[in-house]
C-alpha positions in Angstrom: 155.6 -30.0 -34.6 157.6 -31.7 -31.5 157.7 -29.3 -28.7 159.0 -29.4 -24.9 157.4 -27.8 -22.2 158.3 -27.0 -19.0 155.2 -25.6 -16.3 156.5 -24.4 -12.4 159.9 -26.1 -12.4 161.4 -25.6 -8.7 164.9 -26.7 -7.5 167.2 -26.1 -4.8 170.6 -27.1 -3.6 170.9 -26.3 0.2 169.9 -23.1 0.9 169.7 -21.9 -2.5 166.9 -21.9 -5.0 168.1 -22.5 -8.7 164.6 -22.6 -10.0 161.9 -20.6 -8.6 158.6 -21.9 -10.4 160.6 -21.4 -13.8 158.3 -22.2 -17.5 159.0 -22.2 -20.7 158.6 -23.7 -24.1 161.0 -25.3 -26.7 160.0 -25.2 -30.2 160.9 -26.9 -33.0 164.1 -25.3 -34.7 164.8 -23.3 -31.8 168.5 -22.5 -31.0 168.9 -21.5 -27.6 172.0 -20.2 -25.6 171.6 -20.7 -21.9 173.4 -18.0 -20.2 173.8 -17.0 -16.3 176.5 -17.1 -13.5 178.3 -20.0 -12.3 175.9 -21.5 -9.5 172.9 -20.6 -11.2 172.0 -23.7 -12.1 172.5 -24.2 -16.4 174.2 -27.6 -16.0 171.5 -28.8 -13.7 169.0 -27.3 -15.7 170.2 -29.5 -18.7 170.8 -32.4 -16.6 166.8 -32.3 -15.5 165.8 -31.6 -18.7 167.8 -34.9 -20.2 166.2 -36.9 -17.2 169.5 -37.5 -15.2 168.2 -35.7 -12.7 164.8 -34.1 -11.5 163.0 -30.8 -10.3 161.7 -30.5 -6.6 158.1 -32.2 -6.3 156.0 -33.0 -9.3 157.9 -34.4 -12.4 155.2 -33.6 -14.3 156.6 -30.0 -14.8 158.2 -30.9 -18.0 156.0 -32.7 -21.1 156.6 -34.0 -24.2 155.5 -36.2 -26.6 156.2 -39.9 -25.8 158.6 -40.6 -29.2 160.5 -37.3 -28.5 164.5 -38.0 -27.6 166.9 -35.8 -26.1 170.4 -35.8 -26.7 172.5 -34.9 -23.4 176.2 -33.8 -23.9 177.4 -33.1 -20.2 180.6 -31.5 -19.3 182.0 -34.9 -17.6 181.7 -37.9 -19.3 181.3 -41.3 -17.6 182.2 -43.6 -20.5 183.5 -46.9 -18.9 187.6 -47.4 -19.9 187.0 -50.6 -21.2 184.5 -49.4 -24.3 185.4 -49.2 -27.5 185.4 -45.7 -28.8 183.1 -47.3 -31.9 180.9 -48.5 -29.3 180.9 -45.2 -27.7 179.9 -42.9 -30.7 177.0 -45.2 -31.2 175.5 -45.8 -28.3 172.3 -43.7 -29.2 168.7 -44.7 -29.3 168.3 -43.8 -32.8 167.5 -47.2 -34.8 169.1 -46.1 -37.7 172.3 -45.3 -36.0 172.2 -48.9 -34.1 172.0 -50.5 -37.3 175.0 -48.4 -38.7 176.9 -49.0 -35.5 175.9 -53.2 -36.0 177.8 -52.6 -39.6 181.1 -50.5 -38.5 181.3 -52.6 -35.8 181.0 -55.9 -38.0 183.3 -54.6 -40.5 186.1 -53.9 -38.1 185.9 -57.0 -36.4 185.8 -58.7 -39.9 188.7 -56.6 -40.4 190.9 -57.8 -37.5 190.0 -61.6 -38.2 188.3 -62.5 -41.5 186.9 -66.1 -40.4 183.3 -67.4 -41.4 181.6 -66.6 -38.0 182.6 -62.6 -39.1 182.1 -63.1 -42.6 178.1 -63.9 -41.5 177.5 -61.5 -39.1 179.0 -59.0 -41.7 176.5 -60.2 -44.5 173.6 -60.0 -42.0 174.8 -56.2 -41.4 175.4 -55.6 -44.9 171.7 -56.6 -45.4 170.6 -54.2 -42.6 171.9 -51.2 -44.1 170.7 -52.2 -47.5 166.8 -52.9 -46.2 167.0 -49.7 -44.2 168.8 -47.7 -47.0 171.1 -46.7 -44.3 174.2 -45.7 -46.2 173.7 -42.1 -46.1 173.3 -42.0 -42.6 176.9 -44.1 -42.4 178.4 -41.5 -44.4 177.2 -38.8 -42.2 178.4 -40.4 -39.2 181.5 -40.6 -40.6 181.6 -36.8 -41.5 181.0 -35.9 -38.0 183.6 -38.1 -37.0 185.6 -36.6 -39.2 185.3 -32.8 -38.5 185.9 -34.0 -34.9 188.9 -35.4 -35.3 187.9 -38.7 -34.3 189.6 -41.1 -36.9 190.2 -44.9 -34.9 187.4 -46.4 -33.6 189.0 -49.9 -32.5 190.8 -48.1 -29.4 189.0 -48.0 -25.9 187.7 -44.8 -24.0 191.3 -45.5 -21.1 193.7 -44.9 -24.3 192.0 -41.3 -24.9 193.3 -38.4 -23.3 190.2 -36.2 -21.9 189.7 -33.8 -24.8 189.5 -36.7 -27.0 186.8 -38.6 -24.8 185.0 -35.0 -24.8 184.4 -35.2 -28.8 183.8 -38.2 -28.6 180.7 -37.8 -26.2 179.9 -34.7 -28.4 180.0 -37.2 -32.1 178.0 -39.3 -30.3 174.8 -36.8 -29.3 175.1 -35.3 -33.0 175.3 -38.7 -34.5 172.1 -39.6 -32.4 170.1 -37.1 -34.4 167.8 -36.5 -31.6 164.8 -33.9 -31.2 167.0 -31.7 -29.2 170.3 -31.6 -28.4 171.2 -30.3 -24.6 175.1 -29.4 -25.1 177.4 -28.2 -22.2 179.9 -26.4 -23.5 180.5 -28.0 -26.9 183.7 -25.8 -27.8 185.9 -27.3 -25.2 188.9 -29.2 -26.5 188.0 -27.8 -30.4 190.3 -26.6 -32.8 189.2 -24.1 -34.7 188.3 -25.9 -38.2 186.1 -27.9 -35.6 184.3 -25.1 -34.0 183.8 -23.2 -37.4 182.1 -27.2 -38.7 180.3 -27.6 -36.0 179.1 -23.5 -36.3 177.4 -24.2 -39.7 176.2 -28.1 -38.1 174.3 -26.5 -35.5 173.0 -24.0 -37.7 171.1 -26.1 -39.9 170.2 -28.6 -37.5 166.6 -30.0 -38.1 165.6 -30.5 -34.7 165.9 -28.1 -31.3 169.2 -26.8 -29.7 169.7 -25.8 -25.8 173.1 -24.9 -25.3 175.5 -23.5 -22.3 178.9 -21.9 -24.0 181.2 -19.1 -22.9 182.1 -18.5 -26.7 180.4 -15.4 -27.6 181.1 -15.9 -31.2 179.5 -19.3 -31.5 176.7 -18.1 -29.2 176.0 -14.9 -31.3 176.1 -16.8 -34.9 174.0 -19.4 -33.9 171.7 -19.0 -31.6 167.6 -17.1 -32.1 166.7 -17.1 -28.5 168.8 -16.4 -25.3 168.0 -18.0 -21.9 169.3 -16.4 -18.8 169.1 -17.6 -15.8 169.6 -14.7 -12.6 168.5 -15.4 -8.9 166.1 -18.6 -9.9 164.3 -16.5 -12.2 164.7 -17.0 -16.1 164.5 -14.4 -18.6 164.1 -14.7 -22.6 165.1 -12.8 -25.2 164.3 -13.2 -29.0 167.3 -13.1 -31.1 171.3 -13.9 -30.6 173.6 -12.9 -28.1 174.0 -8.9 -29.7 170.4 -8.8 -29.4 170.4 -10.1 -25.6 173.3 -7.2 -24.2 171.2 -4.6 -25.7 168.0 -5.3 -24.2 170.1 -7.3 -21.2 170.9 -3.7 -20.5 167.4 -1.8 -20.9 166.2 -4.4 -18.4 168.8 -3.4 -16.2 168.3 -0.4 -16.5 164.3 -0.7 -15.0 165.9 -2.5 -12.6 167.5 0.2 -11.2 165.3 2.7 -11.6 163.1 0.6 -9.8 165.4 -0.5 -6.6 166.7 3.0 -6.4 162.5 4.2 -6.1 162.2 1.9 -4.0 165.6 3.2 -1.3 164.5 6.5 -1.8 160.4 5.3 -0.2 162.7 3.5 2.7 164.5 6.8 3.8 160.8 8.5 3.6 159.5 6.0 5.8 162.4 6.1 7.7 162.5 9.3 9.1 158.7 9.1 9.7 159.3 6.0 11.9 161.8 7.5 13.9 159.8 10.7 14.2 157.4 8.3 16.7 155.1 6.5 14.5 154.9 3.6 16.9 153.5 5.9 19.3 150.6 6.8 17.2 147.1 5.7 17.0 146.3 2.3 15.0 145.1 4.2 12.4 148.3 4.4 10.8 149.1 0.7 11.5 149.2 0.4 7.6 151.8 2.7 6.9 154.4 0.9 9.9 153.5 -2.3 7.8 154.5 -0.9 4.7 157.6 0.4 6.3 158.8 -3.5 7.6 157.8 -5.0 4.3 160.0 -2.3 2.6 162.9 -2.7 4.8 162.3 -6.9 4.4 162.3 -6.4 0.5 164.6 -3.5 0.3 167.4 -5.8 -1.8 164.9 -8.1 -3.5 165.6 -6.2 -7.1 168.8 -7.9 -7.9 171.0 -8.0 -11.4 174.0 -9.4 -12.7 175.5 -6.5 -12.8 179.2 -6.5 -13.6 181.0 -4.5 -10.9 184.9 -2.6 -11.8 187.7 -4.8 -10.4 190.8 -2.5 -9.6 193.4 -4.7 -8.0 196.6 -3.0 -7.6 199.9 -5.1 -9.2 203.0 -5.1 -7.7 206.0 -3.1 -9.6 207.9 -4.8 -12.8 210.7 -4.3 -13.6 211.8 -3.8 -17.5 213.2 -7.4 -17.2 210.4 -10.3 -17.0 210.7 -13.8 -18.8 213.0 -14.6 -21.5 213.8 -18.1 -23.4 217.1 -18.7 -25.4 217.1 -21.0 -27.8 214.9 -23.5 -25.6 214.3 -27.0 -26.6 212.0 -29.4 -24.9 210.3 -32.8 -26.0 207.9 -35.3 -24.3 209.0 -38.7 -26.0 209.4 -38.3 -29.3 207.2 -35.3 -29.5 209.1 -32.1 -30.2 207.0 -29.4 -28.4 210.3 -26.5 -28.5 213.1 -26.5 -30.9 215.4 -23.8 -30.4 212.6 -21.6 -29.4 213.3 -17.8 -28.5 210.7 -15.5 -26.5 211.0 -12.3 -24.4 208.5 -10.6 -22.3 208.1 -7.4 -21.6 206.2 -5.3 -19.3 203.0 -5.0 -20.8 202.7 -8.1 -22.7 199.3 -9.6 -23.7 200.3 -12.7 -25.5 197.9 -15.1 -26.3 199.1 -18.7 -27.2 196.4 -20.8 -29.6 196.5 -23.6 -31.9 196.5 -27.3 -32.4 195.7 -29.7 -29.2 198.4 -31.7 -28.2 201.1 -29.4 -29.4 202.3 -28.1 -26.1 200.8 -25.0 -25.4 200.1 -25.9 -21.6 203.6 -27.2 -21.8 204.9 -23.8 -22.3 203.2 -22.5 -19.5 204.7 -24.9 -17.1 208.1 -24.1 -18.3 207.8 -20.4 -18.1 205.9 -20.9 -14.2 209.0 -23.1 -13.6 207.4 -26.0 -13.5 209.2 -28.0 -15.9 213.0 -27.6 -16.7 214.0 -27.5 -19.9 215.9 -29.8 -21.7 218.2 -27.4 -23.2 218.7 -23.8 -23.6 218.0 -20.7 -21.2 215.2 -18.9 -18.6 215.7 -15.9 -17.2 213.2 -14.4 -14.8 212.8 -10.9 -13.5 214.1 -10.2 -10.0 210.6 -8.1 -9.8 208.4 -10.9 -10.9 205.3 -11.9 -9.1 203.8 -14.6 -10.9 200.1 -16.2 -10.5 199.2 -19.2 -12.6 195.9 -20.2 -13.7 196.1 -23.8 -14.4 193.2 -25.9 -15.7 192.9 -27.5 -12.3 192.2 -25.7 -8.9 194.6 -26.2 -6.3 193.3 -28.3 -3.7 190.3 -26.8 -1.6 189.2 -27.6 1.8 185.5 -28.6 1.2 184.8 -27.2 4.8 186.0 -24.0 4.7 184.2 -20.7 4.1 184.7 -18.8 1.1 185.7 -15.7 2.9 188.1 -17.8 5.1 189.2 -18.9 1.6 190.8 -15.4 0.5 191.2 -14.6 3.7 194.7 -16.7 3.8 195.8 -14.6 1.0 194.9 -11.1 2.2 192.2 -9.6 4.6 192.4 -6.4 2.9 192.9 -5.7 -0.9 195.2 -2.8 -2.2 193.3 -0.8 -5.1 195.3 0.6 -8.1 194.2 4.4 -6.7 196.4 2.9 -3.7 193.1 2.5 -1.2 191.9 -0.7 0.7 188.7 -2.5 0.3 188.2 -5.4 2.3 187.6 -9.5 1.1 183.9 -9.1 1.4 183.8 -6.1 -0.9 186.1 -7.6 -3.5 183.9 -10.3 -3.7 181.3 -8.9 -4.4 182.8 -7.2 -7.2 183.5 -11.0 -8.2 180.0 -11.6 -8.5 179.8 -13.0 -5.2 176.7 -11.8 -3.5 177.1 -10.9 0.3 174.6 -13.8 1.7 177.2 -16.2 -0.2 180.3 -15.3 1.8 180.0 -17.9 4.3 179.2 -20.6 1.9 181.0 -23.7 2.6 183.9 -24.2 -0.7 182.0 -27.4 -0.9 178.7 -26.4 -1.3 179.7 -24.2 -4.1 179.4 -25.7 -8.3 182.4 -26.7 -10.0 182.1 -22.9 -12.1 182.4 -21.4 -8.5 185.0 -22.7 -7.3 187.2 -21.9 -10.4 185.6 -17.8 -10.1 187.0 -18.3 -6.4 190.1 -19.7 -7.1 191.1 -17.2 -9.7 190.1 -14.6 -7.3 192.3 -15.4 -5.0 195.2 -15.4 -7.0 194.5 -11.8 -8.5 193.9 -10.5 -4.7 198.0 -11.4 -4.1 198.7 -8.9 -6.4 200.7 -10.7 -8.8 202.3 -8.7 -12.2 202.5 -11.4 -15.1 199.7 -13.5 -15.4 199.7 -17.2 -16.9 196.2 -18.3 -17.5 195.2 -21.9 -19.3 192.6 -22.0 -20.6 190.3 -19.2 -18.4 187.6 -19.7 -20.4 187.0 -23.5 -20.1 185.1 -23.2 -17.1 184.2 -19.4 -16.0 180.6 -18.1 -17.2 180.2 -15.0 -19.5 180.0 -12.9 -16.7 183.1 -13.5 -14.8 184.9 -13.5 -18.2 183.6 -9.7 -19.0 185.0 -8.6 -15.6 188.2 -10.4 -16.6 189.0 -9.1 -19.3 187.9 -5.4 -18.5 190.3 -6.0 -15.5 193.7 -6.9 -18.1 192.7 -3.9 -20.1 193.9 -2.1 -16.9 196.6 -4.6 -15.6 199.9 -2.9 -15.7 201.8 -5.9 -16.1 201.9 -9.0 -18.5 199.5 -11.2 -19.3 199.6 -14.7 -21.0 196.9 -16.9 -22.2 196.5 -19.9 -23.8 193.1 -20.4 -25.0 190.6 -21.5 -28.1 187.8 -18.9 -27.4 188.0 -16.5 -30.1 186.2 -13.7 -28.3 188.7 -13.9 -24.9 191.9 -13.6 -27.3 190.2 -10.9 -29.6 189.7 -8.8 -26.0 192.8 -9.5 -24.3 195.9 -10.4 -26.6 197.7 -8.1 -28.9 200.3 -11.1 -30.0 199.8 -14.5 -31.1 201.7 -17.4 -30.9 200.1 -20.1 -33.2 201.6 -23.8 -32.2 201.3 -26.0 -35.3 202.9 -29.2 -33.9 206.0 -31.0 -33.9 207.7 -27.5 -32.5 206.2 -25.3 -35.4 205.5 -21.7 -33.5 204.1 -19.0 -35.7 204.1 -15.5 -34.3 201.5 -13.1 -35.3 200.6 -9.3 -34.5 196.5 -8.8 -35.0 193.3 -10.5 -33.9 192.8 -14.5 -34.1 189.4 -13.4 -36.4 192.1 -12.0 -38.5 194.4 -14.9 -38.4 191.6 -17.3 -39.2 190.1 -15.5 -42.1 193.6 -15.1 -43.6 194.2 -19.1 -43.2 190.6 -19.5 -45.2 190.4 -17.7 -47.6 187.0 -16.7 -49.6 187.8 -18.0 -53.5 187.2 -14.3 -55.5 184.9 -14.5 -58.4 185.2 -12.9 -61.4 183.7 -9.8 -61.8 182.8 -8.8 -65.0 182.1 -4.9 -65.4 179.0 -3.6 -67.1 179.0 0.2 -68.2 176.1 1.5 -66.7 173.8 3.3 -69.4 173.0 6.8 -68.2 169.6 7.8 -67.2 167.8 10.2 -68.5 166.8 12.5 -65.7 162.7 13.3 -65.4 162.2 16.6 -66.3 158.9 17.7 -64.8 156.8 16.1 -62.3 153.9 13.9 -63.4 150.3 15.1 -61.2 150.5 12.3 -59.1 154.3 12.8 -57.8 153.2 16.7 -57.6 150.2 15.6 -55.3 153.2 13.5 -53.6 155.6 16.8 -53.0 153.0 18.6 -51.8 152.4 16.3 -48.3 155.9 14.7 -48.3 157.7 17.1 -46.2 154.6 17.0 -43.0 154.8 13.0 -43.9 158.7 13.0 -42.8 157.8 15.2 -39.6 154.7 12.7 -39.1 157.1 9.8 -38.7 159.7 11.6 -36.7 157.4 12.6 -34.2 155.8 9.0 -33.9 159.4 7.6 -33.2 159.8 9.9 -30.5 156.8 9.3 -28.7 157.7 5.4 -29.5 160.9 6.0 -27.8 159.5 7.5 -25.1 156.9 5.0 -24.5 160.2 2.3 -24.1 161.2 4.7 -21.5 158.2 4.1 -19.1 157.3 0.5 -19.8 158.6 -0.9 -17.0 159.1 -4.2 -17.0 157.2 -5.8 -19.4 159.5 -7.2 -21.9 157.1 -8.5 -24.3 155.5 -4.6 -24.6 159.2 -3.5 -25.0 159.6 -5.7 -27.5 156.7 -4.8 -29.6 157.2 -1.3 -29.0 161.1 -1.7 -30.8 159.4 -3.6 -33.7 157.4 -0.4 -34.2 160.3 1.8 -33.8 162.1 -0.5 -36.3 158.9 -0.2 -38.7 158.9 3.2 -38.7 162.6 3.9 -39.5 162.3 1.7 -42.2 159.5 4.2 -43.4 160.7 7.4 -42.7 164.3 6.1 -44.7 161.8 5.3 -47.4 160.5 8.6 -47.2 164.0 10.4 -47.4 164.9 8.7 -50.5 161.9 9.6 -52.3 162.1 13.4 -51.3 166.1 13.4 -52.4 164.6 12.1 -56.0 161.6 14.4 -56.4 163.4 17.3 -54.5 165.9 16.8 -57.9 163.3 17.1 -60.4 161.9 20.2 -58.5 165.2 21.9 -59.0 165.2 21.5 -62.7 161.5 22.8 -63.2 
């Protein structure tokens, strides 16, 4: 069995400490979602891991065997322009794949020019797959390439647009076939057939899976184990992602118990300080120690916590964005033909559907961005728009994050119509105080987006235009998001793949199918999809049951049974209580906690067991 083990890792970046001594162990067959805050360090975490980069001192913190490969899918790629996509998808170290990728790339040359000198080196290829019966490998290459969309391989990396160079890099890590696959966020730039293939693909994967995604549907159906990564600790879990928010939560919960223990000892100590304990005998020199290292660790109990955000909105007006019979085309693409849409105050439209068909596009048009080519926009005298486009606006690498927001407000209007200042409202963004005077270019690429959005809610806007939100904020951020347009009072429009985000926050759908084919729908994208997809109903062939002739007297044995059944049930009852309780006061030892709920399960099981089988005698007693 392969394995990868990682002893003490420690990392920093500045004045922060991603990895504070950090171990842990992939097995074989694992599936792991890496979860945590932007700035935590799950990209860099991966990137170590794959060997692009390294921890802090002895690279002997990670070991594996010697034949063991890794397959790294990073969120940029760095494909030259000049390589042929063919060359690209092959470029593993698997020597199977090499001698598949000798064959394709033989048979399209031999294609473009059929001359002697390609004729031969497409017989010696021929004869390569044939000795290393590689054939089936060449059709599952293919499959992959496929379900990704990927269908020429003679045109170079510079021809593809960057969703297209994405699946490429991901077709080439899967085609690799390696021990484990390190994948940073894999969903972006998927259709949906795509990330439904590549659901069941990762599912029954033969080797080990370590992956950061903000899709909470692909990270609850495929994952066993969850990763989380909080204040350079990490934290397991055993199960998906609905297993990690319950006991997420319950260790949240110690948490807080804990740190609010822990204020409540300050306060004592407190008031015994300033009742003259300096002025005491040395005697109770331990007691003023205790005191500083309480006040030095008072905030040293930290969570992710996700924090209300209340913004107030600006008023709207009944009018707010309307297109009449609005055409538009790049080239000879049709993205809107004739296209009608109105938008009312509390809109939450979310716009989905094929790459390339012109979702963004829309977007653009509606922020004024582009004109139209023909046909009508009318905008709300009221409107206060704020648009989240894929790429930041440009930020001054030397300023301060607080300086940052600052330009846009130095106070923050709540919807109960009080004011809470930049620093607070950060915080609520997940920002923790010590960060605020961070330098915008110390910060990782997933905090600058978290600040960037931030600052456009803080100007109070009332319709929102996001693009893709998802693509780059971390679970966290996301949640507070999306409880925060629950509450917006104006209207809200998305474009965006992730199922979960659209399931949370849109209430209309507006499916682009190319070549200016818009499909409105009123229900969830889950909904939509399972509707496009149907399951194939079977034929169901009824039986009449034969009636059962009920017992009419109780053997000895289910007599001895009825006797003891009823003290059994109250046996079990009172064992899951003092389970329960025993969960209560663990503390933090998640491994206990965890054994204690596999006992609680147990027992559940039994006492369910036990139910069923008084129901069944307690119907035989009646009849005696």
């Amino acid at each position: 069995m392969k394995e990868l083990k990682v002893t003490e890792l420690y990392k920093t970046f500045g004045d922060k400490t991603l990895f504070d001594r950090i171990s842990f162990l992939i097995h074989e067959k694992d599936r792991i979602g890496l979860i945590g805050v932007n700035g935590t360090g799950k990209s860099s975490l991966l990137s170590i891991l794959a060997g692009k980069d390294s921890g802090d001192g002895d690279i002997s913190a990670i070991e594996k065997a010697s034949d063991y490969r890794i397959g790294y899918l990073a969120q940029e790629q760095n494909f030259a322009e000049g390589t042929l996509v063919l060359d690209a998808v092959f470029q593993g170290n698997n020597p199977l794949m090499q001698t598949v990728r000798n064959y394709e790339k033989a048979l399209l040359e031999l294609s473009n020019e059929n001359n002697g000198e390609n004729q031969q080196r497409f017989t010696l290829a021929e004869e390569a797959m044939n000795k290393q019966e590689a054939w089936t490998a060449d059709s599952e290459a293919k499959a992959i390439l496929n379900k990704l969309g990927i269908t020429t391989l003679d045109k170079t990396i510079g021809e593809l647009s960057g969703g297209q160079v994405k699946r490429v890099a991901l077709a080439q890590v899967l085609i690799d076939a390696p021990d484990l696959l390190l994948l940073d966020e894999p969903t972006n730039h998927l259709d949906y057939d795509a990330i439904q293939w590549l659901e069941n693909y990762l599912k029954n994967y033969s080797g080990s899976l370590l992956m950061v995604t903000h899709d909470r549907y692909f990270l609850d159906r495929v994952t066993n184990r969850i990763f989380e990564l909080s204040f350079g600790n990490l934290y397991e879990y055993q199960g998906n992602y609905e297993v990690y928010l319950v006991e997420k939560a319950e260790r949240d919960r110690i948490a807080s118990e804990q740190e609010g223990k822990r204020k409540q000892l300050y306060k004592q100590e407190l008031a015994w300080m300033r009742a003259g304990a300096k002025a005491r005998t040395t005697k109770q020199q331990a007691r003023i120690n205790r005191f500083e290292d309480l006040k030095e660790n008072l905030h040293q109990v930290k969570t992710d916590e996700q924090l209300e955000v209340t913004i107030a909105t600006t008023r709207l007006g009944k009018k707010v964005l309307e297109l009449k019979q609005a055409s538009y085309t790049v080239g000879d693409k049709v993205i809107l033909d004739h296209f009608d849409l109105l938008v009312q105050t509390k809109e939450r439209l979310g716009i989905t559907g094929k790459n390339g068909a012109g979702k963004s596009t829309l977007l653009n048009i509606l922020a004024s961005r582009l004109p139209l080519d023909s046909g009508i926009i009318e905008i709300g005298e009221t409107v206060r728009l704020a648009y989240y486009t894929q790429q930041n606006e440009t930020l001054d690498p030397n300023k301060r994050m607080i300086a940052y927001l600052q330009e846009a407000a130095e106070e923050v209007k709540q919807q109960d119509g009080s004011q809470i200042s930049v620093a607070e409202i950060l915080e609520r963004f997940l920002f923790p105080r010590f960060m605020h005077g961070t330098l915008i270019g110390k910060l990782s690429g997933g905090e600058k987006r978290r600040l960037y959005l931030l600052k456009l809610l803080i100007q109070q806007p009332n319709v929102l235009l996001l693009d893709e939100p998802t693509n780059d904020l971390d679970i966290a951020t996301l949640t507070v998001l999306e409880d925060y347009l629950q509450e917006f009072s104006g209207a809200v429009i998305t474009v965006s793949h992730d199922r979960y985000f659209l399931d949370k926050v849109a209430e209309k759908l507006l499916i682009f199918e190319g070549n200016g084919v818009i499909t409105s729908y009123f229900g969830s994208i889950i909904d939509y999809l399972e509707q496009q997809t149907p399951v194939k109903e079977e034929k169901i062939v009824k039986v009449k049951p034969q009636a059962k002739e009920r017992k009419k007297k109780l053997s000895y044995k289910e007599q001895k049974e009825w006797e003891t059944i009823e003290d059994d049930i109250a046996l079990l009852e009172s064992t899951i209580d003092e389970l329960t309780e025993a969960m209560n006061h663990q503390g933090d030892d998640f491994t206990k906690l965890q054994d204690l709920q596999k006992e609680i399960d147990q027992t559940e099981q039994a006492l369910e067991e036990k139910m069923t089988r008084w129901e069944y005698l307690s119907e035989i007693m009646e009849d005696q």
